[in-house]
C-alpha positions in Angstrom: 50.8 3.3 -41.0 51.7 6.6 -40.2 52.1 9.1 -43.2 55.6 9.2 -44.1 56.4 9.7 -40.3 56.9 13.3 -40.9 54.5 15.1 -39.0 56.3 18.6 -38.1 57.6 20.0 -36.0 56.8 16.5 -33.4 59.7 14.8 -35.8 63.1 16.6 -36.5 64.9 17.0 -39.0 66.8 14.1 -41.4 70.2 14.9 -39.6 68.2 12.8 -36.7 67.4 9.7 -38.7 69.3 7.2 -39.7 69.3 3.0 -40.6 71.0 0.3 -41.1 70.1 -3.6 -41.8 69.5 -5.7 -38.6 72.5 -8.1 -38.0 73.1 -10.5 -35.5 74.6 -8.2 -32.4 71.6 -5.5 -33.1 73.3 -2.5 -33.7 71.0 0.6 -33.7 72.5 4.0 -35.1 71.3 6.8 -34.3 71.7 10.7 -33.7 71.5 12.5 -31.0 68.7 15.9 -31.6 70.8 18.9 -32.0 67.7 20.6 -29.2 69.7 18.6 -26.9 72.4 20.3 -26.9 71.4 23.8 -27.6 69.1 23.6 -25.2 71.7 22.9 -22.4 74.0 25.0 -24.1 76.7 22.0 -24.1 79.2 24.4 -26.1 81.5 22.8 -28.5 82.6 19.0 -28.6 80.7 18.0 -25.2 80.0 14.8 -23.2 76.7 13.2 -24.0 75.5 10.3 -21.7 72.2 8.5 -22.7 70.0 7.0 -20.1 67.1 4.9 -21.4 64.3 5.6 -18.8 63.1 2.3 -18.5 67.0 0.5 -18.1 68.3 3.1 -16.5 71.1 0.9 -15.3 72.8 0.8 -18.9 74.0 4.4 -19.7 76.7 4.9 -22.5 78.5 8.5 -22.9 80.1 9.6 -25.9 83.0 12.3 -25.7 83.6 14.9 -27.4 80.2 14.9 -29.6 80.2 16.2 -32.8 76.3 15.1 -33.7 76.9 12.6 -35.9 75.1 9.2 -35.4 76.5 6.8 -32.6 75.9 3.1 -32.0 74.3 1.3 -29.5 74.4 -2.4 -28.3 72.8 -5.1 -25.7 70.2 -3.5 -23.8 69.6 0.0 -25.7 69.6 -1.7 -28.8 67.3 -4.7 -27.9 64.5 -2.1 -26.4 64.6 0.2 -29.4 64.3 -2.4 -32.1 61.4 -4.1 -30.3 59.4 -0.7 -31.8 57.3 1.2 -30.3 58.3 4.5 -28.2 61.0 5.0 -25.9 62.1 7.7 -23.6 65.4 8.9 -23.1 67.2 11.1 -20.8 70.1 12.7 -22.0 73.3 14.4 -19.9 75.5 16.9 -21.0 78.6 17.5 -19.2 80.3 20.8 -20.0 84.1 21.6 -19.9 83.5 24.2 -16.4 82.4 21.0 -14.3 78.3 21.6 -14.0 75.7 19.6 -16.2 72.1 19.1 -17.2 69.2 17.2 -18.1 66.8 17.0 -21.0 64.1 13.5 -22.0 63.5 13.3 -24.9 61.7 10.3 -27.2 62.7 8.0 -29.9 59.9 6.6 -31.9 61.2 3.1 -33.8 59.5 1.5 -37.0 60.9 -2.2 -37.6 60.3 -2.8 -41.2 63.6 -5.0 -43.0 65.5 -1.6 -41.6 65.5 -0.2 -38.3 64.5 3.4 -38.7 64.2 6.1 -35.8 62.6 9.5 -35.3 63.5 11.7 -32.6 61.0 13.7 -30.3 62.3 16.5 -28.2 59.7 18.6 -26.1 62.4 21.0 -25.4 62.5 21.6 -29.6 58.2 21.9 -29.2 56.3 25.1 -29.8 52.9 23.6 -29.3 51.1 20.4 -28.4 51.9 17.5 -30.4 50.6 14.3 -31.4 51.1 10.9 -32.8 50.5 7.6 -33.5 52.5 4.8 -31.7 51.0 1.8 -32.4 50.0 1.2 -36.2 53.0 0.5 -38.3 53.8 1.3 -41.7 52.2 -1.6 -44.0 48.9 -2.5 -41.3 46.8 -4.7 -42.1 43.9 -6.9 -40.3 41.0 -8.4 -41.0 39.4 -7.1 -37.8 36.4 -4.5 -37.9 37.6 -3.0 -34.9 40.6 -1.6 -34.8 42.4 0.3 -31.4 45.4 2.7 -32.1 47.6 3.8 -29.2 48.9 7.7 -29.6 50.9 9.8 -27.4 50.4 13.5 -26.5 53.4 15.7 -26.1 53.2 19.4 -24.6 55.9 21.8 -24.9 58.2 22.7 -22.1 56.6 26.4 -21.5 53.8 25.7 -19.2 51.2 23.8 -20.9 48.9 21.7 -19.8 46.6 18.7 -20.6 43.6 20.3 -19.5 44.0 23.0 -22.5 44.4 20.0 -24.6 41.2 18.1 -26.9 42.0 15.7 -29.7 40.8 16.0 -33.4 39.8 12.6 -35.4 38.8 12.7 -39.1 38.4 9.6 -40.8 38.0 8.4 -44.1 34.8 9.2 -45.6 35.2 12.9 -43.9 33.6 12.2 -40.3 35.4 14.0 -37.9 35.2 14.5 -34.2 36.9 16.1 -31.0 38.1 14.3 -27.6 38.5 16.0 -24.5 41.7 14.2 -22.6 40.7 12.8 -19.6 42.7 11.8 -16.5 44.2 8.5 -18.0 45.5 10.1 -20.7 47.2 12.8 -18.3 48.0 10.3 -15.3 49.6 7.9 -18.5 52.2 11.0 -19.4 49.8 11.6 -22.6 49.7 8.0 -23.9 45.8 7.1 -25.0 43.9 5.1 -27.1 41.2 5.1 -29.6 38.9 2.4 -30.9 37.3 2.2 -34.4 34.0 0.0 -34.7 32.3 -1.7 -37.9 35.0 -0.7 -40.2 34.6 -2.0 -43.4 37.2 -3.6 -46.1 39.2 -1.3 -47.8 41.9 1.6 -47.7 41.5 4.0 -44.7 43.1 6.7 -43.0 42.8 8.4 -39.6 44.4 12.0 -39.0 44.9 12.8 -35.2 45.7 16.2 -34.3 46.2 18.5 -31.3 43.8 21.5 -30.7 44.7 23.4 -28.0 44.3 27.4 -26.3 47.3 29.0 -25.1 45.6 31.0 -22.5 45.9 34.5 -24.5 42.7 36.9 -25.0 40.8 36.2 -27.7 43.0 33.9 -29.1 40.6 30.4 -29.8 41.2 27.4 -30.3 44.5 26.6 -31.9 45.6 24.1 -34.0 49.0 22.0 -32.7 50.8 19.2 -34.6 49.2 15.9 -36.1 49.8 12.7 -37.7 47.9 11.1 -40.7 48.2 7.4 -40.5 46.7 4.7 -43.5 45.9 0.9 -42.7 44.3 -1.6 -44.8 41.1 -3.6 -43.8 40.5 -7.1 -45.9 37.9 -9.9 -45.7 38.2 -12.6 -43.2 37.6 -15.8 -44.7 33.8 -16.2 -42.7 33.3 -13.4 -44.3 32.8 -15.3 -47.9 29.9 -17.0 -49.7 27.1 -16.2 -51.3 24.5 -15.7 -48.4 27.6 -13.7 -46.2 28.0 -11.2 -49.3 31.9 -11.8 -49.5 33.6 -14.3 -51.8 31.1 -16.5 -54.5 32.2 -20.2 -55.1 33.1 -19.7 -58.5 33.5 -23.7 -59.0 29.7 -23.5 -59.2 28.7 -20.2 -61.0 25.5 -18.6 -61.2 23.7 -18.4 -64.5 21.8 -14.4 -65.1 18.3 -14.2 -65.0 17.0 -13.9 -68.3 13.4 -13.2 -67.1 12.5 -10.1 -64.6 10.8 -11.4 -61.6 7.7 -9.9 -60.7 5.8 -7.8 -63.1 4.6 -4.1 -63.1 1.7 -2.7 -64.8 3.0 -0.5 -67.8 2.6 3.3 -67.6 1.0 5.6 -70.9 3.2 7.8 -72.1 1.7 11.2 -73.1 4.1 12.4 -76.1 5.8 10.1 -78.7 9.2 9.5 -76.7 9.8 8.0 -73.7 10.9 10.4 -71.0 13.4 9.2 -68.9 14.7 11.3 -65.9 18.2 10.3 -64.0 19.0 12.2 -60.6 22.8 11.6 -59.1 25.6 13.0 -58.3 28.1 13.9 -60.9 31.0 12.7 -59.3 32.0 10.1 -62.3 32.0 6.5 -61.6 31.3 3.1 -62.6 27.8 3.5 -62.6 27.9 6.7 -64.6 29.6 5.0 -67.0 26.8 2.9 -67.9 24.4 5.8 -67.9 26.5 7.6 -70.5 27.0 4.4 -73.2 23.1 4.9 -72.7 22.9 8.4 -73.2 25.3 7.6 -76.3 23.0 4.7 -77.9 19.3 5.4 -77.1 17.9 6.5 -80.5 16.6 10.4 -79.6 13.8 9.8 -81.9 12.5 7.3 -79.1 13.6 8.7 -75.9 13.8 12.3 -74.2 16.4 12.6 -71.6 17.3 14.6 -69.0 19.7 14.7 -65.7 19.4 15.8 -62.7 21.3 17.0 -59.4 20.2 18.4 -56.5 23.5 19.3 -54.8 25.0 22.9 -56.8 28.4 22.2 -58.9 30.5 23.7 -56.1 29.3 21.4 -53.8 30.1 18.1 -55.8 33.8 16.5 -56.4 35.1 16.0 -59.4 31.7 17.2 -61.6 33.5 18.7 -64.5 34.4 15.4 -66.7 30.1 14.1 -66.3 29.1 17.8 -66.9 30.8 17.7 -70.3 30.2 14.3 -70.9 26.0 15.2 -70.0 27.0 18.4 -73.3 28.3 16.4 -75.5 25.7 13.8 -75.9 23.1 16.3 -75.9 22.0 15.6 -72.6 20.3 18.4 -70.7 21.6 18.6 -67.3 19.0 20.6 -64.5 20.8 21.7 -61.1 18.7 22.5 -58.5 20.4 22.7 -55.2 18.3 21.9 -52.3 17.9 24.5 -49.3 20.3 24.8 -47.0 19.1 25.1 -42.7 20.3 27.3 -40.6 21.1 26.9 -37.2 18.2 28.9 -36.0 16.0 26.8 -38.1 17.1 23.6 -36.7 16.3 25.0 -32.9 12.8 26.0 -34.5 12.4 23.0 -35.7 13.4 21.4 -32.4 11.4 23.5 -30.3 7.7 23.3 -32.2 7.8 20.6 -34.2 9.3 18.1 -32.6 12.6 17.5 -34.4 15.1 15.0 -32.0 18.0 17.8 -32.1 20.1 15.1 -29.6 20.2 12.5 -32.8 20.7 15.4 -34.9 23.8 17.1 -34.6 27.5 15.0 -34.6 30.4 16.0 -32.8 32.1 17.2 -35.6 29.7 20.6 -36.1 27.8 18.2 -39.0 24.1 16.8 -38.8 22.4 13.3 -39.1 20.9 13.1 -42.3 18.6 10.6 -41.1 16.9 12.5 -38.8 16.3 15.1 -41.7 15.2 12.7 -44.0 12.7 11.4 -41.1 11.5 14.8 -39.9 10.5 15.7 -43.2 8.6 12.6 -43.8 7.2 13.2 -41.1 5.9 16.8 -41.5 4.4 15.7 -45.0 2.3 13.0 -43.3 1.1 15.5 -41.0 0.2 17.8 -43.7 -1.8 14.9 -45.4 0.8 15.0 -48.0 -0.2 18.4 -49.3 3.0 20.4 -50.0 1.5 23.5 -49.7 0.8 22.9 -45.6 4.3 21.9 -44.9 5.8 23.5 -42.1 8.5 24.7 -41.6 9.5 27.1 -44.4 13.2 25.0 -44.7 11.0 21.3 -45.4 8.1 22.9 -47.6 11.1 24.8 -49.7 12.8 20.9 -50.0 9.7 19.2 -51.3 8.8 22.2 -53.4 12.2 22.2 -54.9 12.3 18.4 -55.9 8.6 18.1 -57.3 8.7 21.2 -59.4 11.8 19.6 -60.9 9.6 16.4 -61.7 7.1 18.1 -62.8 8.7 20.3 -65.0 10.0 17.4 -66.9 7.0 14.7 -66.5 9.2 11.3 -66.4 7.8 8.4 -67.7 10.4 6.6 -65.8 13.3 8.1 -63.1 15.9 6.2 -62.9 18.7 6.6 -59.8 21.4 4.6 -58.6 21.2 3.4 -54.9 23.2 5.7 -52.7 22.6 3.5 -49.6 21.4 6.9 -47.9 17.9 7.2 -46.2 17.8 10.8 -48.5 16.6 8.1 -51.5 13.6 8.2 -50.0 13.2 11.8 -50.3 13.2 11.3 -54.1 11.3 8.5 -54.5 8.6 10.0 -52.0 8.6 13.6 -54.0 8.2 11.2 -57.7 5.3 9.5 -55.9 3.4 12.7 -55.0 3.6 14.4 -58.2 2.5 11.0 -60.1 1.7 7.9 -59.3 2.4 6.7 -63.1 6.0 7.0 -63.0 7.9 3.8 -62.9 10.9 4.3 -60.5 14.1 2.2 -61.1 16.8 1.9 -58.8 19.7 0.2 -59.8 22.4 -1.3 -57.5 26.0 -0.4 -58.2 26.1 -0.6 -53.9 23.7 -3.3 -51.7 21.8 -2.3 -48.3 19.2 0.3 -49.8 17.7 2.3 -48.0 14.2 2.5 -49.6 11.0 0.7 -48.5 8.8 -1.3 -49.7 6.3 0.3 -52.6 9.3 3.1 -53.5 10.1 1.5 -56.7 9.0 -0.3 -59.2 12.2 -1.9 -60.6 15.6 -3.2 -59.4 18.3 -3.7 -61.9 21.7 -4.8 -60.8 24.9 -6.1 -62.5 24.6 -9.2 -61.7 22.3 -12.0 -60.3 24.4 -12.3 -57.1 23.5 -8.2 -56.2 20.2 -9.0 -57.5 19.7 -11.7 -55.1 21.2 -10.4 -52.1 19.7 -10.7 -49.1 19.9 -6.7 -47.9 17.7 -6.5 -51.3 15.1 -8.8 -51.2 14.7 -10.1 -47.5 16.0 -9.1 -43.9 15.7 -6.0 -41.6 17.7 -3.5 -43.8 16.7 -2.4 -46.8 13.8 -4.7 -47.3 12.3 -4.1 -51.0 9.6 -6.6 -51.7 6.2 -5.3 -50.1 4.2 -8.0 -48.9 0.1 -7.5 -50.0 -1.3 -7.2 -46.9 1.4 -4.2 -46.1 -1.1 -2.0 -49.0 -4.7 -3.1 -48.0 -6.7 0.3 -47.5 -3.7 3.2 -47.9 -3.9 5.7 -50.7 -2.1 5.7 -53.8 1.0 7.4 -52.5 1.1 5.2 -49.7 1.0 2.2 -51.9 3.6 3.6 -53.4 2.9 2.8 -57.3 -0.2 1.6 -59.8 -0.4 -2.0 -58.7 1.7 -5.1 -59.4 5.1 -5.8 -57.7 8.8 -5.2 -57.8 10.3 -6.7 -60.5 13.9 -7.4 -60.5 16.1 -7.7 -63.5 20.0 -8.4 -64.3 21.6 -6.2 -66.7 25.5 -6.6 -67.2 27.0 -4.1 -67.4 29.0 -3.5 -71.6 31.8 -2.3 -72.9 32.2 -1.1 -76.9 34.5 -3.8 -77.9 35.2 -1.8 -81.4 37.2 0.6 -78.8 38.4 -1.8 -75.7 39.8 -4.0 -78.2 43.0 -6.0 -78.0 44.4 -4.4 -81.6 45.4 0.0 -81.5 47.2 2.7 -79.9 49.2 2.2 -76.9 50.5 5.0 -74.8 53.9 3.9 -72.2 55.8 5.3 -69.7 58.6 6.2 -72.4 56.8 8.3 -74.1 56.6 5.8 -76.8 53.6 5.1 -78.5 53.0 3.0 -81.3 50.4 0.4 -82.6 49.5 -2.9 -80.9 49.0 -5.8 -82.8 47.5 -9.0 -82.8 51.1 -10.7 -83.7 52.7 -8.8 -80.9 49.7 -10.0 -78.8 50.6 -14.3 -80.1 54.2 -13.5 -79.1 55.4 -13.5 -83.0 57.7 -10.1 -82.2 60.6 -11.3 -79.6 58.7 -8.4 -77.5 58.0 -9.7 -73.9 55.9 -7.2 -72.4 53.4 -4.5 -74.5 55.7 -1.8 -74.2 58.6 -3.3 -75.9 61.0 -2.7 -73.1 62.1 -4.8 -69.9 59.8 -3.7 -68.0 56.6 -5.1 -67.3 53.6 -2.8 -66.4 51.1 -4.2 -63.6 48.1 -1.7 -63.3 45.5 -0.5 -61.1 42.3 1.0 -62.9 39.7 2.8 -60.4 39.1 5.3 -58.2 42.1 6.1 -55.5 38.8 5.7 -52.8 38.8 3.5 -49.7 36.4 1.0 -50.8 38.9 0.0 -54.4 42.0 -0.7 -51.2 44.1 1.0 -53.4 46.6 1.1 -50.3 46.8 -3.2 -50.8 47.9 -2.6 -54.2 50.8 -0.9 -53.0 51.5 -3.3 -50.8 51.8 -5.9 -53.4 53.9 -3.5 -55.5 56.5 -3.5 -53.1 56.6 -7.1 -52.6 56.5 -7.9 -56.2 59.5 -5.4 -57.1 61.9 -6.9 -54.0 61.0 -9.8 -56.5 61.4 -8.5 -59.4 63.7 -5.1 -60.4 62.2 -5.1 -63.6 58.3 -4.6 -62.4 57.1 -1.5 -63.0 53.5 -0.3 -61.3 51.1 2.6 -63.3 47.5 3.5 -61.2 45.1 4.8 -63.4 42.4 6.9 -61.0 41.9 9.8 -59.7 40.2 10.1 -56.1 40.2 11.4 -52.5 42.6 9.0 -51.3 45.1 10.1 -54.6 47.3 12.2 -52.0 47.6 9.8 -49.6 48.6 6.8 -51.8 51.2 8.9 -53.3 52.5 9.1 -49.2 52.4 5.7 -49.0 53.9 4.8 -52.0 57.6 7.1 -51.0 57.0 5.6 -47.3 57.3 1.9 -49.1 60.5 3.3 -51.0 58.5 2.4 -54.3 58.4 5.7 -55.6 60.6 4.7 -58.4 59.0 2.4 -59.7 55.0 3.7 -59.4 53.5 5.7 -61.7 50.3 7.9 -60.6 48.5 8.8 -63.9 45.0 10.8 -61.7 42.2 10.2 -63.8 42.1 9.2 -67.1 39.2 9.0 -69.8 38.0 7.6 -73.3 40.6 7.3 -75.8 43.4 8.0 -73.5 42.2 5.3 -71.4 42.4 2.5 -74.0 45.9 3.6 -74.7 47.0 3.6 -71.1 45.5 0.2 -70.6 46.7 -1.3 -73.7 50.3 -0.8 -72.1 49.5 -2.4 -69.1 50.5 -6.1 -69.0 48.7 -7.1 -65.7 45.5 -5.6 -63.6 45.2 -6.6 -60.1 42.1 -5.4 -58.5 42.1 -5.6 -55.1 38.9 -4.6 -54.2 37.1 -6.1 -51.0 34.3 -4.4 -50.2 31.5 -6.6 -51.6 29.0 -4.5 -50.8 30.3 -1.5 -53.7 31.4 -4.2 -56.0 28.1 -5.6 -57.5 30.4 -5.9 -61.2 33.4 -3.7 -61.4 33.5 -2.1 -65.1 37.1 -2.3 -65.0 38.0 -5.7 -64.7 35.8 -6.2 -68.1 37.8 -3.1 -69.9 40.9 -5.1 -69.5 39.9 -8.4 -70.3 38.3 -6.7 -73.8 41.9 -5.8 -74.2 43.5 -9.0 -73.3 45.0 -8.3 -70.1 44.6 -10.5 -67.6 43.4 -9.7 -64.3 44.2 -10.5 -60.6 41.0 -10.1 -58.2 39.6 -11.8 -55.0 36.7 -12.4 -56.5 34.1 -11.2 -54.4 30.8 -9.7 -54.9 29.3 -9.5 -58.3 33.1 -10.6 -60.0 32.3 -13.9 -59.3 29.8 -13.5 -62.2 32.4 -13.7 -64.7 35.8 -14.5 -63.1 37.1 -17.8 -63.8 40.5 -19.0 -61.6 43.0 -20.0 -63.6 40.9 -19.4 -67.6 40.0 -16.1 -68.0 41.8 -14.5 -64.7 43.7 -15.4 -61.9 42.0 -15.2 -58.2 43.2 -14.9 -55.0 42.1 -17.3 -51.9 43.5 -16.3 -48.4 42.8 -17.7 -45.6 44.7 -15.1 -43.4 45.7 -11.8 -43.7 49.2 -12.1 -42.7 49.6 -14.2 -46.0 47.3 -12.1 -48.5 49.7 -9.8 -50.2 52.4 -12.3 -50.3 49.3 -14.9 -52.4 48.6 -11.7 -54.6 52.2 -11.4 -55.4 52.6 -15.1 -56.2 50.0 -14.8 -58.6 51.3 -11.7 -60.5 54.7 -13.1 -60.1 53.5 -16.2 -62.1 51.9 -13.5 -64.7 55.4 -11.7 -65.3 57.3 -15.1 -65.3 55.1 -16.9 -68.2 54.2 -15.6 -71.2 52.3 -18.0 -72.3 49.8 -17.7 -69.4 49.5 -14.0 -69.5 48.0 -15.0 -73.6 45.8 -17.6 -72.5 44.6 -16.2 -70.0 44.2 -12.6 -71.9 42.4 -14.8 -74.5 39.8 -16.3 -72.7 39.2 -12.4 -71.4 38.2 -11.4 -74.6 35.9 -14.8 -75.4 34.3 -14.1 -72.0 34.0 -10.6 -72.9 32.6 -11.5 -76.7 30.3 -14.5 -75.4 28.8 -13.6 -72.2 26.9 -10.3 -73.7 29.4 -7.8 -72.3 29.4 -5.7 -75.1 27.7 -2.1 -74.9 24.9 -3.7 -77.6 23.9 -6.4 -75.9 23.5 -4.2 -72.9 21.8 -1.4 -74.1 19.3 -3.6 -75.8 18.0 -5.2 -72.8 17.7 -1.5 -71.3 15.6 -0.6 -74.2 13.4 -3.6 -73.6 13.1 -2.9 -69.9 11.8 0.6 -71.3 9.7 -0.3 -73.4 8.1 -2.9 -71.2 7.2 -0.6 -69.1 5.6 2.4 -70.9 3.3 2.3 -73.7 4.1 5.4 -76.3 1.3 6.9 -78.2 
């Protein structure tokens, strides 16, 4: 969908737009753009004709003109509410006899309304852009997706061939078009295809960049567009090999035993030194490194974390950086050096480094040919450090071992970035000791790290665990076969014998504070206690926060993979449904802007609350006063367990989910949640909204379900006790402490 449809100046102003409901003889209102007319210099009151390019056989005129909207029927009509773009020419007759000429375009959205924005070149002060063929509310279940846009270029003397084309996508990849001789021999209309786009929330933002022929002057930035879409899982894209949907009829049991065994390290103090390198932007797998940080006795362990990207550099760092403080946590920052372009064209010239794979079209490097040149240049220097050339990749591996070796880990611990730079950390642990057992754990699949980089693999749940991108295939193949290590050295080899070993560790929550009984915070401003009895329906209160209303939440990140943008989508169906529904998302994130966009596009404004990011005991109090989650999450390959889903049902809420990746762990349809099969993506929002509909409607289902949330929670070791306990024995398993 296009953002709002407000991309100034191509759009005009609101006295240009108007709607009304589709009826049977297809009436489209509309208004004529004041440019028209003071761009012909019509005078007061004048004739307007209107010729629609493409009928130019129906032309209706309208005397005496005053601007306010007019109405069109049969052939007009029918054209403009098919969508799309159409061009007009419009006539102006003035009072002295003589006339004149101006085309102008009307961009239509059918969506229950017919709505129409105006384009007039005439009103244009530089290039302009937008999108004409993805429509507010897309969504497919396609990987590659083809937009149609439209170029327009002011009326004084531009050109195409001063014209390129700016895409940025989602995750931040951007890159420029030049617009060749379809585009200009089409009037400006073009297309642009997106491939291997995975499920989730995304947006696109097209924009003009142009020079306008003065000294000195640049390149210039015209007009854009920012459009979102949705991507979901088709339904091939399920079961447990394909990585999408588990059959949750048949669920899997956890592995209670690791497989594969590693031979146990000494340690040389009396604690156990455990070193965690990440990022500090906070999610769902920092979370489980902090309720560690919070419950490993400091008597037995020594920790530390640390980041090799500077504070400035990171999103979002300030709520882990704190968090790191408060639980006494040292946290080491150690940013990496940075290459200039005259080292990259040294590095190209004598040593070798494929500059043609290295540099994207948006001005930003390949980190996979850095990743590989350094490699690289370390074999060649037999792995000595010191020999390392050049100056940019000895600093690198200089700066990340003296940051190991200033701490000595028994054990480094990172989280799986699905980036080929992993391999810079595990390589840099390796060459200052061998004894150090790596763990990577898997809050993503498809690693990046080879056989002999780590010792252990923990994931959330036997169905990451188990994954083929982590034990077998092409991609990310962990397990190293014997034969691979017969006569390398110990760095080669990777560790001190023996072989991966996998474990599952679910991930906890502390139940004494995600429980089902305390403070509840509301929209209102109200906030009271929550009980038990107003939990069994004993108070006459329907929903948490004793009003009409009922509260369906979101809980996550407002990022592309969480389809926070499918969420909204179900809002607005469930509130045509419902006037009493009421939508609070709990997140804060890159996409947070956007959503809100969306949202007012959607004419759900009203009724969606965005919270940004919310933490600890204001958390708890927020969800408490939610009555429904729905995550709509569909990119398996990021949601190995989802944290969230377990906060609520600790709290009794029950949750809507499609049930995909490591959720199938837990998630039972129709006991302890409610999931959602579609076959098609035409009909998934309106299966989501039956099944939150059915939520709001019965109160007894909302309990039941809400009470077998907490027994799963309670039952199946979800707890922050039972978790950190098997961390400890992982821990302990693998170094002896003297």
């Amino acid at each position: 969908m296009i953002k709002h449809y407000v991309p100034p100046p191509l759009f005009l102003g609101s006295n240009i737009m108007s709607s009304t409901s589709i009826n049977d003889e297809v009436v489209v209102v509309m208004a004529i753009p004041s440019p028209v007319t003071s761009k012909l210099s019509c005078g007061d009151r004048p004739t307007i004709c209107l010729t629609l390019l493409d009928h130019p056989e129906e032309a209706p005129c309208f005397s005496e003109y005053s601007g306010s909207p007019v109405g069109f029927t049969g052939i007009i009509s029918e054209a403009i509410t098919r969508g799309g773009l159409r061009q007009f020419e419009a006539t102006c007759f003035k009072s002295d006899g003589t006339s004149g000429g101006v085309r102008f375009d009307v961009f239509n959205v059918n969506d229950g309304t017919i709505k129409h924005r105006f384009a007039a070149p005439s009103a244009l002060s530089v290039p302009s852009i937008f999108l004409t063929s993805l429509p507010l509310g897309y969504i497919t279940s396609s990987s590659q997706i083809t937009f149609e846009y439209r170029i327009l270029l002011p009326f004084n003397g531009f050109e195409f061939t001063n014209v390129k084309i700016r895409v940025q996508l989602t995750n931040g990849e951007s890159f420029v078009l030049d617009v060749d001789d379809d585009i200009v021999y089409n009037g400006g209309l073009g297309t642009l295809t997106m491939f291997g786009v995975d499920p989730g929330t995304h947006t696109i933002d097209i924009r003009v960049l142009f020079f306008d022929g003065s000294v000195n002057s640049g390149v210039l930035e015209g007009s854009g567009v920012r459009g979102t879409f949705d991507r979901v899982l088709r339904a091939e894209e399920g079961g447990f090999n394909g990585g999408g949907r588990l059959m949750l009829s048949n669920p899997l049991s956890m592995t209670e035993n690791p497989l594969g065994r590693v031979a146990k390290t000494t340690s040389c103090k009396n604690k156990i030194r455990l070193m965690f390198v990440g990022m500090l932007k906070f999610d769902g797998q920092k979370t489980i490194w902090l309720q560690q940080f919070s419950s490993l006795p400091k008597t037995r362990y020594e920790l530390q974390y640390n980041t090799f990207l500077p504070l400035d550099q990171q999103d979002d760092a300030e709520y882990m950086t704190s968090a790191l403080r408060d639980r006494g946590v040292q946290l080491r920052v150690r940013g990496l050096p940075r290459v200039s372009e005259g080292e990259v064209f040294e590095s190209a010239s004598e040593y070798g480094m494929d500059i043609d794979r290295l540099m994207k079209s948006n001005g930003g490097v390949e980190m996979d040919v850095i990743v590989d040149f350094l490699l690289l240049r370390l074999e060649e220097a037999g792995n000595d450090v010191s020999r390392v050339e050049p100056h940019w990749a000895r600093k690198t591996w200089e700066d990340m071992t003296e940051e190991i070796t200033r701490f000595r880990p028994d054990i480094l611990v990172f989280a799986n970035a699905r980036e080929s730079t992993d391999r810079l950390l595990t390589t840099a642990c390796r060459l200052v000791s061998s004894r150090t057992k790596i763990v990577m754990e898997l809050p993503n699949l498809f690693p990046r790290v080879k056989g002999g980089d780590v010792d252990v693999v923990i994931g959330p749940s036997e169905w990451a665990v188990q994954h083929w991108s982590v034990r077998g295939g092409e991609v990310g193949r962990i397990t190293k076969e014997p034969a691979e290590s017969a006569g390398k050295s110990d760095l080669e080899k990777g560790r001190d014998g023996g072989e991966t070993s996998y474990h599952v560790i679910p991930p906890g929550v502390d139940t004494s504070l995600f429980s089902l009984e305390g403070s509840i915070s509301c929209s209102s401003g109200e906030n009271r206690n929550y009980t038990r009895q107003d939990f069994d329906g004993i108070t006459a209160t329907p929903f948490r926060c004793n009003t009409p209303h009922v509260k369906i939440g979101f809980v996550a990140r407002i990022s592309s993979e969480k389809s926070p943008g499918v969420f909204l989508r179900v809002a607005r169906e469930v509130s045509k449904q419902n006037m009493f529904a009421r939508f609070v998302v709990i997140g804060g994130g890159s996409m947070l802007a956007d959503m809100k966009e969306t949202a007012i596009a959607y004419g759900i404004d009203g009724v969606v609350t965005f919270l940004g990011a919310v933490y600890n005991e204001d958390l708890r109090s927020v969800m408490r006063g939610v009555d429904i989650i729905v995550n709509p999450s569909m990119r398996y390959e990021s949601e190995t367990f989802c944290i969230a889903n377990i906060e609520a049902m600790s709290l009794g809420i029950p949750v809507v989910s499609f049930g995909i990746g490591g959720t199938g762990q837990y998630l039972r349809d129709g006991i302890n949640s409610l999931v959602v099969y579609a076959e098609k993506e035409s009909s998934l929002i309106g299966e989501t909204a039956v099944k939150v509909m059915a939520l709001i409607e019965d109160r007894e289902l909302r309990r039941n379900i809400g009470r077998e949330g907490i027994r799963t929670v309670m039952e199946g070791g979800f707890d922050v006790a039972s978790f950190v306990k098997k961390y400890e024995e992982l821990y302990s398993s693998l170094v002896d402490v003297d």
